[in-house]
C-alpha positions in Angstrom: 30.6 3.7 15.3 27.8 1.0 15.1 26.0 0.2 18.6 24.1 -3.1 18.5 21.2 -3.3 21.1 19.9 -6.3 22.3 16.6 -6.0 24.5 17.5 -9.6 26.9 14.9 -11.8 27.8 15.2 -15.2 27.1 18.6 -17.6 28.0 17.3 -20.0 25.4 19.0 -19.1 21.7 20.9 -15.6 23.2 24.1 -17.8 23.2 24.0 -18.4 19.7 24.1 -14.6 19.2 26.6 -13.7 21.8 29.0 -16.1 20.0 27.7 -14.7 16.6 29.1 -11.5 17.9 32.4 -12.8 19.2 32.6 -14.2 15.2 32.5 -10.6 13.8 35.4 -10.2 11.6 35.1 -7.0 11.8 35.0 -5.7 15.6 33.9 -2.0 15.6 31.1 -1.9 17.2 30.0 -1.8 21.2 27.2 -4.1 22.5 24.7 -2.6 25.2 22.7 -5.4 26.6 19.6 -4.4 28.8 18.1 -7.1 30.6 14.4 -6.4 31.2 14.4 -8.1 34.9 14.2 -11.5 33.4 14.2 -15.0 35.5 16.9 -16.6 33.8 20.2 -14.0 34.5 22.5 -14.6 31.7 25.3 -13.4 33.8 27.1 -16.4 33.9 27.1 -17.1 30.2 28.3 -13.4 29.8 31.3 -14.1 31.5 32.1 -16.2 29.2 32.6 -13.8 26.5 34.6 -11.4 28.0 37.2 -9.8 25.7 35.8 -11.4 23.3 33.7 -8.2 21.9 33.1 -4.8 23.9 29.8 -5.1 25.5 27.9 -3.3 28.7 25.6 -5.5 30.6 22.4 -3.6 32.3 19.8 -5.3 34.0 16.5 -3.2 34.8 14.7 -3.7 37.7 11.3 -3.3 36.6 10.3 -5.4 33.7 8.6 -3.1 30.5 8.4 -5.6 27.6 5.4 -7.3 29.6 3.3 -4.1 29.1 5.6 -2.3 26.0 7.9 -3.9 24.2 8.7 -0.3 22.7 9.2 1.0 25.6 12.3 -1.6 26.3 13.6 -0.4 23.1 13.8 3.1 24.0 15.9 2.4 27.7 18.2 -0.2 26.0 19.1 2.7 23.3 19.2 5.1 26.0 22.1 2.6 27.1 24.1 3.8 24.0 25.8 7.5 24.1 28.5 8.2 21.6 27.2 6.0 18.6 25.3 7.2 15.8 23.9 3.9 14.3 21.9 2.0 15.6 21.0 -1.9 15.7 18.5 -3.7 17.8 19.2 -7.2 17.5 16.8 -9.8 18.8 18.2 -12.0 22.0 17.3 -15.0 19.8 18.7 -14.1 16.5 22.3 -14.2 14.7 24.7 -12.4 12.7 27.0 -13.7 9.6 30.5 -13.2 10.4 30.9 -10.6 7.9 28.2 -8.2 8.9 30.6 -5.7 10.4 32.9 -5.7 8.0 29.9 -4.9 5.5 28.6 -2.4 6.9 32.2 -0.5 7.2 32.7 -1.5 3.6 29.6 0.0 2.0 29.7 3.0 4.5 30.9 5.5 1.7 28.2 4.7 -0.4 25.3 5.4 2.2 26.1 7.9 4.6 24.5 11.3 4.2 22.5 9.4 1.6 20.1 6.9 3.9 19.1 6.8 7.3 18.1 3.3 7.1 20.7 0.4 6.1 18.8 -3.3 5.6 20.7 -6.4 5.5 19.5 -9.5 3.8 18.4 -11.9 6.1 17.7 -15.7 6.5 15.0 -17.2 8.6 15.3 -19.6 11.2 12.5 -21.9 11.8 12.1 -23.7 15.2 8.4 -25.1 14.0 10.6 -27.1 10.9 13.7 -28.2 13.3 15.7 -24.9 12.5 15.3 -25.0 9.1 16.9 -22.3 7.5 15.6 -20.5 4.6 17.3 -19.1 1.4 18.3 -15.6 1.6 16.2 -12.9 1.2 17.7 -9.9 -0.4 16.7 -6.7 -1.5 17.2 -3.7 -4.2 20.4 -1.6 -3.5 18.3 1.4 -3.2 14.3 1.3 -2.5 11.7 3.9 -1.1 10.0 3.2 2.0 6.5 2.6 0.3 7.5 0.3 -2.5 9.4 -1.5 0.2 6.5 -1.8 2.7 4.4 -2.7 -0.2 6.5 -5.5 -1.3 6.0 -6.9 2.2 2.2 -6.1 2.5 2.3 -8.1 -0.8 3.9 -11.0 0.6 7.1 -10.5 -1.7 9.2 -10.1 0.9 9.5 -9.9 4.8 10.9 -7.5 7.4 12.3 -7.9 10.9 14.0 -5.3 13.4 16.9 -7.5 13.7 17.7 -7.4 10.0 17.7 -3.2 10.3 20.3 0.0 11.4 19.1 3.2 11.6 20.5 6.5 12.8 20.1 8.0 15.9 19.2 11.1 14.5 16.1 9.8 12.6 15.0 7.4 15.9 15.2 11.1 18.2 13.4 13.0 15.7 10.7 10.6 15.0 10.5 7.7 17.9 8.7 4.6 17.8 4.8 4.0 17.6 4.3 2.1 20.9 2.0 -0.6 19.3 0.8 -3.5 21.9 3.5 -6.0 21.4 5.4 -3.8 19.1 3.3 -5.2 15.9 3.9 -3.0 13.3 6.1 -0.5 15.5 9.0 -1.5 13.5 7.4 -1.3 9.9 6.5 2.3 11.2 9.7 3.3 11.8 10.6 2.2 8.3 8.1 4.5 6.9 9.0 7.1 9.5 13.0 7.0 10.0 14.3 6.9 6.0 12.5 10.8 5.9 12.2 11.0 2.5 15.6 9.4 1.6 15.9 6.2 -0.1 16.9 2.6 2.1 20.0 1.2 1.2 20.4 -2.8 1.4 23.2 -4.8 1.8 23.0 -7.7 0.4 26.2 -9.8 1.0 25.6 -10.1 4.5 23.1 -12.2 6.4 21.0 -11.9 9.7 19.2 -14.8 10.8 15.7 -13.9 12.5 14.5 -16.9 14.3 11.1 -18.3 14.2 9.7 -20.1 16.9 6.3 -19.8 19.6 9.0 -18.2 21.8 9.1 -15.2 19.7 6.7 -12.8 18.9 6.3 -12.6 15.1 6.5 -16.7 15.1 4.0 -17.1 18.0 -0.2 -17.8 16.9 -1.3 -16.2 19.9 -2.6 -12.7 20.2 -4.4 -13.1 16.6 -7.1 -11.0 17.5 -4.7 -8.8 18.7 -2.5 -8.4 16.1 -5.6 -7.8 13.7 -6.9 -4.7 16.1 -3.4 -3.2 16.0 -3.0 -3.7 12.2 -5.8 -1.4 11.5 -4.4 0.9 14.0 -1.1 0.8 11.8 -3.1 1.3 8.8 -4.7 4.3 9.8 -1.7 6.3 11.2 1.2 5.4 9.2 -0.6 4.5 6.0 -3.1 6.6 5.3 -1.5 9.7 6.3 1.1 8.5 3.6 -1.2 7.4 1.3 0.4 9.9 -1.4 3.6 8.2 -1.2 2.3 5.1 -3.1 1.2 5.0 -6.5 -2.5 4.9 -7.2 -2.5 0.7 -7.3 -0.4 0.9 -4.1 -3.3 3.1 -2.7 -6.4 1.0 -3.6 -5.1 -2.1 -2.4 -3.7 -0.8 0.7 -7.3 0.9 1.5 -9.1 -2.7 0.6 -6.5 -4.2 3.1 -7.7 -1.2 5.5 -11.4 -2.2 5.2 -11.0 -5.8 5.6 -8.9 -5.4 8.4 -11.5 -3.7 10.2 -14.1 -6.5 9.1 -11.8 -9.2 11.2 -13.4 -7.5 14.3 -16.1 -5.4 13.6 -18.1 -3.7 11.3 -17.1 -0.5 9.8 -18.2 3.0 11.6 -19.6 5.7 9.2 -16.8 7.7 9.7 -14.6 4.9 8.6 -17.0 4.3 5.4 -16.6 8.3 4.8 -12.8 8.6 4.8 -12.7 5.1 2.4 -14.8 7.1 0.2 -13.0 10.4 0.0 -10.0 8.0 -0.6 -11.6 5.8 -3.2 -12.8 9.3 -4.9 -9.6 11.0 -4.9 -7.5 7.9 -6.1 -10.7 7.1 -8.4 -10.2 4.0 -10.4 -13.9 2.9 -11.9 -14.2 -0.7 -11.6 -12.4 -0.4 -7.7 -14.5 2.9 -6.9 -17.7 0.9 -8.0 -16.7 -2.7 -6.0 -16.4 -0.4 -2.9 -19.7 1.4 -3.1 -21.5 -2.2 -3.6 -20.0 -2.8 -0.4 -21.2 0.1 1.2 -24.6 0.1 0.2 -24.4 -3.8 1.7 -23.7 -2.5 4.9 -25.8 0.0 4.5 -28.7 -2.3 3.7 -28.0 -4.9 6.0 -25.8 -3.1 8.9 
């Protein structure tokens, strides 16, 4: 059976997916909402929606997302026992009607074959008065690399809402706990497939909602974002820099270095692992770009 976990902050949009979820043509699936000790109870709007869908309300007493976000992921799964797929929807974003009914529908074709099941997805943005966006989709079957890489790339984009993973790969691998989550979730897309390809269902939509209420739509935090990114870099990518093909590499290793440029300049030890890396993916004209950099910063620095 399919648990959806929603991690409850904010009254503002969560009504749009509490009726998205009464909608569900299909209604196998149980609902465990954890409240992380926010101001505005949504007690009374649950109410509501009684026997409309099977849901467990929980409201913590201390508040975690202020300090980890990750950490709220982990209790409001904790909430979920018998199921063995998992999906953390955002308290602001929606389903399709049919998203259920989907997933039941293309089960044969990806159990015991992925351990992470994407759904197209449709953005919401608040900036544009709710303008919603085409839908994105994806291949039917895709590596983890070449589907981070498409989103490094800017070919597509990725969101936990849009995501369901199993339990088995989320206990055997966990969650980077990343300030703010950034990047925790494209981890566990790296982490969680374990070697097996992602399938995508295509026919179904989420719709991930964009606004400065939300994390990923927000411009604070820039600074940040850009510290954490490198962080990302250097523990999920480059210890799986053998994953991606050699143009995969050098572009993810100039990302690397420029990343670290936002804030700082480069440490030596930094220049010497960029180096082993340009020298064991060695393309000439990128190896040579990279040591005019270094001697630069070796002149000037």
């Amino acid at each position: 059976m399919l648990a959806i976990v929603i991690p409850y902050y904010k009254l503002i949009f969560f009504e749009e997916t509490l009726l998205s979820l009464a909608n569900q043509t299909d209604q196998r699936f149980k609902v465990y909402i954890g409240d992380d000790a926010s101001p505005e109870n949504p007690k009374n709007l649950l109410e509501q929606y009684k026997g409309k869908f099977d849901f467990e309300y929980h409201r913590f007493e201390n508040n975690f997302g202020g300090t980890s976000l990750v950490k709220q992921w982990e209790r409001c799964i904790a909430l979920s026992i018998e199921e063995e797929w998992i999906m953390i929807l955002g308290d602001d974003d929606y389903l399709s009607d049919n998203v259920v009914a989907s997933w039941y529908k293309h089960y044969g074709e990806f159990d015991e074959k992925s351990n992470v099941i994407r759904f197209a997805s449709r953005s919401v943005n608040m900036k544009l008065n709710g303008i919603i966006s085409d839908s994105f989709t994806h291949p039917l079957w895709e590596i983890a690399p070449d589907a981070y890489y498409r989103r490094f790339k800017g070919l597509t984009r990725s969101t936990m809402s849009e995501y369901v993973f199993s339990k088995k790969s989320f206990l055997k691998y966990g969650f980077y706990d990343y300030p703010l989550a950034w990047h925790s979730d494209d981890a566990a897309w790296l982490d969680f497939p374990d070697y097996k390809p992602i399938y995508t269902i295509n026919e179904s939509d989420i719709f991930v909602r964009f606004s400065e209420t939300s994390i990923s739509g927000s411009s604070g935090n820039l600074n940040l974002k850009n510290l954490v990114s490198v962080d990302f870099i250097k523990k999920s990518i480059l210890n799986k820099l053998c994953l991606f093909s050699k143009n995969q590499r050098i572009d993810l290793l100039f990302y690397y270095e420029s990343a670290i440029k936002k804030n700082r300049k480069l440490k030596w030890s930094e220049w010497g692992a960029l180096l082993y890396h340009y020298t064991m993916n060695f393309k000439f004209l990128d190896f040579m770009k990279f040591l005019r950099r270094f001697f630069v910063a070796l002149i000037y620095e």
